[in-house]
N, C-alpha and C positions, 0 to 999 in steps of 0.2 A: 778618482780612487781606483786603487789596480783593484781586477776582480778575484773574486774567490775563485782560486785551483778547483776546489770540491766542486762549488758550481759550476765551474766550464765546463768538465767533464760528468756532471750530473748524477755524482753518486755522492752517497754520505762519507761523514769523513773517519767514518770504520770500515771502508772498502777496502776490501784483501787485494790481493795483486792479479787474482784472475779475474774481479770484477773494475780494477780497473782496465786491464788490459781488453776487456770486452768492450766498454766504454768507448774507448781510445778508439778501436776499431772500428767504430760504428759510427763516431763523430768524424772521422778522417777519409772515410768513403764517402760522405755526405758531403765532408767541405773543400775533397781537395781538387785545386784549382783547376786541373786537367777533367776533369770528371766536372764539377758545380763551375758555371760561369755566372753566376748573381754576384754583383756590383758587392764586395765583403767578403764575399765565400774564403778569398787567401786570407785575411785578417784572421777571419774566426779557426780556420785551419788553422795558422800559427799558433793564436792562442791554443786550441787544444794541443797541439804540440808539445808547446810549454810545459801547458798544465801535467799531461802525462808524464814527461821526463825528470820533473821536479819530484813528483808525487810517485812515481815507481822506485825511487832511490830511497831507500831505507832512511839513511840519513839525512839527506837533504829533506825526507817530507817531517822528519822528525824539527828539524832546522826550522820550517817552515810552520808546523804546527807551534812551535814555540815564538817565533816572534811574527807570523805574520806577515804581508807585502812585503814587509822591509831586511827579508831576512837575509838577503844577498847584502844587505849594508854591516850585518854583525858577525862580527870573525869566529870561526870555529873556535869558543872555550868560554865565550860569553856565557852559557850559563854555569859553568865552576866560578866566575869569577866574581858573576852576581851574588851566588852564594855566597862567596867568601866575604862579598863587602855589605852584604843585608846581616851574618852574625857578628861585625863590628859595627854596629848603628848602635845609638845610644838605647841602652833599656831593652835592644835584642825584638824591638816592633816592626813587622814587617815594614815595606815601602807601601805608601800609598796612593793615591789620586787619581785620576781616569782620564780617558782623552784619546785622540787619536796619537799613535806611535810616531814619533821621528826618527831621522838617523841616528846613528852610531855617531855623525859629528856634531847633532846638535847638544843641546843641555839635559834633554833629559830624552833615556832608552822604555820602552814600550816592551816590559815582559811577561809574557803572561796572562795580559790584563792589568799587569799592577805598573805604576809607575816610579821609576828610579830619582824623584826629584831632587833629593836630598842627599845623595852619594854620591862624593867625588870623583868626576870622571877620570882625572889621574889616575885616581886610585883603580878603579875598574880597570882600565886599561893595565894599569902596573900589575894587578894580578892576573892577567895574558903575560906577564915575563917574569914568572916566578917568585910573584910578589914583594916585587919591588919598580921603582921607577924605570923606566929603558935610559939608560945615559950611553954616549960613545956613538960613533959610525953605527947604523944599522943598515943591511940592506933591504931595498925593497921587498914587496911580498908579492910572489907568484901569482897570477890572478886566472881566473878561466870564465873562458864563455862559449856558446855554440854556436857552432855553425853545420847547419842544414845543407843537406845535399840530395840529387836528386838520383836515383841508382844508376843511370848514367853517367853523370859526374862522377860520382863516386866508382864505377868502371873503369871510366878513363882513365882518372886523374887529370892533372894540367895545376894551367897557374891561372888564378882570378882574383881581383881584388874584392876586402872583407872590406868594409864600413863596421864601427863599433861605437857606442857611445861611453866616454867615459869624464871623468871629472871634470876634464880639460875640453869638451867638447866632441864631436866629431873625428874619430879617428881613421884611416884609410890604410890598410893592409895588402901587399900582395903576397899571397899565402902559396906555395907548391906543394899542392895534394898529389901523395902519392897513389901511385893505381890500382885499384884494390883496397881502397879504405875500405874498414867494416864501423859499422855502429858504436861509438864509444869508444873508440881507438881516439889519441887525442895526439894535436899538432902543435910540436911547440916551437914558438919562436919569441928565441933569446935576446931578454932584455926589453922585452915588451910588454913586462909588468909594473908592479907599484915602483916611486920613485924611490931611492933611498935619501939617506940621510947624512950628514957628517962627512962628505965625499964619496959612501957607500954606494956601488951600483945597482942597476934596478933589479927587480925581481924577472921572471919570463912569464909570458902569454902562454896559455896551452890554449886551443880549440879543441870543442871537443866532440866529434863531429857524430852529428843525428841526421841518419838519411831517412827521408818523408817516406808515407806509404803510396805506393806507385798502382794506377790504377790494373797494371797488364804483368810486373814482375811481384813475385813473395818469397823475401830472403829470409833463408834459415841457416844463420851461420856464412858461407859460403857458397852454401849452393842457391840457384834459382832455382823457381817453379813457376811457368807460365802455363797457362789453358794452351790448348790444338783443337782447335773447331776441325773438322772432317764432316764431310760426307758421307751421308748411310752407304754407299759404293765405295769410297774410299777404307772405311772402315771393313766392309764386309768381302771385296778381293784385294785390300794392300794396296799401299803405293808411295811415291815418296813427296812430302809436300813440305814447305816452308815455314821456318817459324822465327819469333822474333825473338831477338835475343838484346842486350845494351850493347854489344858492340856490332851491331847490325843483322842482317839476315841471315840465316843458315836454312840448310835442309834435315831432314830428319824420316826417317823411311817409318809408316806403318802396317806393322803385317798383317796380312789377312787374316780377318776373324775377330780384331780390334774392338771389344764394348767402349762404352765411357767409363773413365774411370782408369785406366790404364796407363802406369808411367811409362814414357820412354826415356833412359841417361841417354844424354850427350856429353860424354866424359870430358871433362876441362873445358866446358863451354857456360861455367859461373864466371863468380868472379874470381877476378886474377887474384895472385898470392905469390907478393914481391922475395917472400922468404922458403917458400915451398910450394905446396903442391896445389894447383888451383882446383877450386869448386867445380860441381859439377850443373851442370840445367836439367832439371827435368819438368817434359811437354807430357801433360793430361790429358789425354783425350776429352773431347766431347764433341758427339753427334749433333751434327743440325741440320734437320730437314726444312726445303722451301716452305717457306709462310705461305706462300701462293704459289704452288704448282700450273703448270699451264696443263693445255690437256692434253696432250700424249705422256705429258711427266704422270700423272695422273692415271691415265689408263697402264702406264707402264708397272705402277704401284699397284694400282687395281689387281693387274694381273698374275703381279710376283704374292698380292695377299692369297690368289686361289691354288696357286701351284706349290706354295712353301708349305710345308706343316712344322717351321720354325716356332716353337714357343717361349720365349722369352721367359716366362714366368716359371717354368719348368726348368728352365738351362737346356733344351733338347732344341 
């Protein structure tokens, strides 16, 4: 039985969008697979994944609240059209019965909690087309699914084959991402949807692509923001030191006087932008003193604490 979205991500199912997104956050730092190597950690990372993306969409969580696991099997209109065919039931009584839900293809639809046993599935279906039966050519229907990238991939770009599963099995895709995908931008390729009908062609595949959270990069929009570890000397006379970036290493100069907490731009060193102006990186400072000083390191600090009258707590 697929699990509850609510439960993977461990909040009720009246969570606002900044309690899910705090959620998200907190389970994706824990599980993802660069950071957690316990035998599941990328399972359960996906799963929240999932869960998150389904459940941050307005609609889709609304989809999902209404029919449950199976809501990717029921077409956008399903509930106008249940409506429509519960106020032609004899005597105008609701549906009843209970049960776990099935598909969309079998005999009876799972909404609500109530069951559709008794309502002809034609008819359901016929009112998704205007309340009448589908006759003639139809063509397929667009279908979408995602695919996950890692903010490297999703930097680069390239070409990699997708696996997908669909009715027919096991399908295999080679997909060209372009460079510079952002979050929810989606990839479509034509004629890689439902079959049609009547000689009708198929509908198109869109991907729609969700890059994971990265233990070292944080995208906002286009630009990056990576941590800069420095040294209490590097920070306090300047210097120029290395930082990392997805398309490899750059340098990046800190001026003297540097606290933590301090952005430096690297203009156009986010991610690319095939249509305009690309993103910028910005490195944060943050000091790090030796864990274990040896002992000249030591007497050295020692003696910069008697000669400084630096107060941090003051600003002076």
């Amino acid at each position: 039985m697929a699990r509850d979205y609510y439960e993977t991500l461990g909040v009720s199912r009246t969570a606002d969008a900044d309690e899910l997104q705090e959620a998200y956050r907190r389970l994706a730092r824990r599980y993802h697979p660069d950071v957690n190597k316990d035998p599941g950690a990328e399972e359960r990372f996906k799963e929240v994944n999932e869960a998150y993306h389904v459940l941050a969409d307005p609609d889709t969580r609304a989809h999902y609240d209404r029919f449950g696991p199976d809501f990717r099997q029921i077409p956008e209109g399903a509930e106008r059209a249940w409506a429509g065919a519960g106020s032609r039931r004899p005597g105008g009584r609701p549906p009843g019965g209970a049960g776990r839900g099935r598909t969309f293809d079998e005999e009876q639809v799972f909404v609500g909690g109530e069951g559709l046993d008794d309502i002809d599935l034609e008819d359901l279906l016929g009112g998704l087309f205007g309340g009448r039966r589908a006759s003639g050519p139809m063509a397929g229907a667009d279908q979408e699914a995602e695919l996950e990238l890692t903010v490297e991939e999703a930097y680069r770009g390239g070409r990699r084959w997708v696996s997908l599963a669909g009715p027919d099995g096991q399908r295999s895709y080679e997909v060209t991402i372009p460079a510079g995908v952002v979050d929810g931008q989606r990839i479509r390729l034509a004629g890689q949807g439902g079959r049609g009908t009547g000689g009708a062609g198929p509908g198109d595949l869109y991907l729609v692509v969700r890059i994971a959270p990265h233990p070292r990069f944080r995208l906002d929009g286009r630009d990056l923001h990576v941590d800069l570890p420095v040294s209490p000397w590097e920070a306090a006379l300047g210097s120029t030191v290395p930082v990392d970036t997805p398309g490899g290493e750059a340098k990046v100069k800190v001026p003297a006087g540097s606290s933590s907490g301090r952005r430096l731009r690297l203009r156009g060193q986010g991610m690319p932008n095939p249509r305009g102006q690309p993103g910028d990186l910005y490195a944060e400072v943050r000091i790090m003193v030796p864990r274990n000083p040896g002992r000249r390191e030591r007497e050295l600090f020692e003696e910069l604490a008697k000669v400084s009258d630096f107060d941090p707590r003051s600003g002076r």
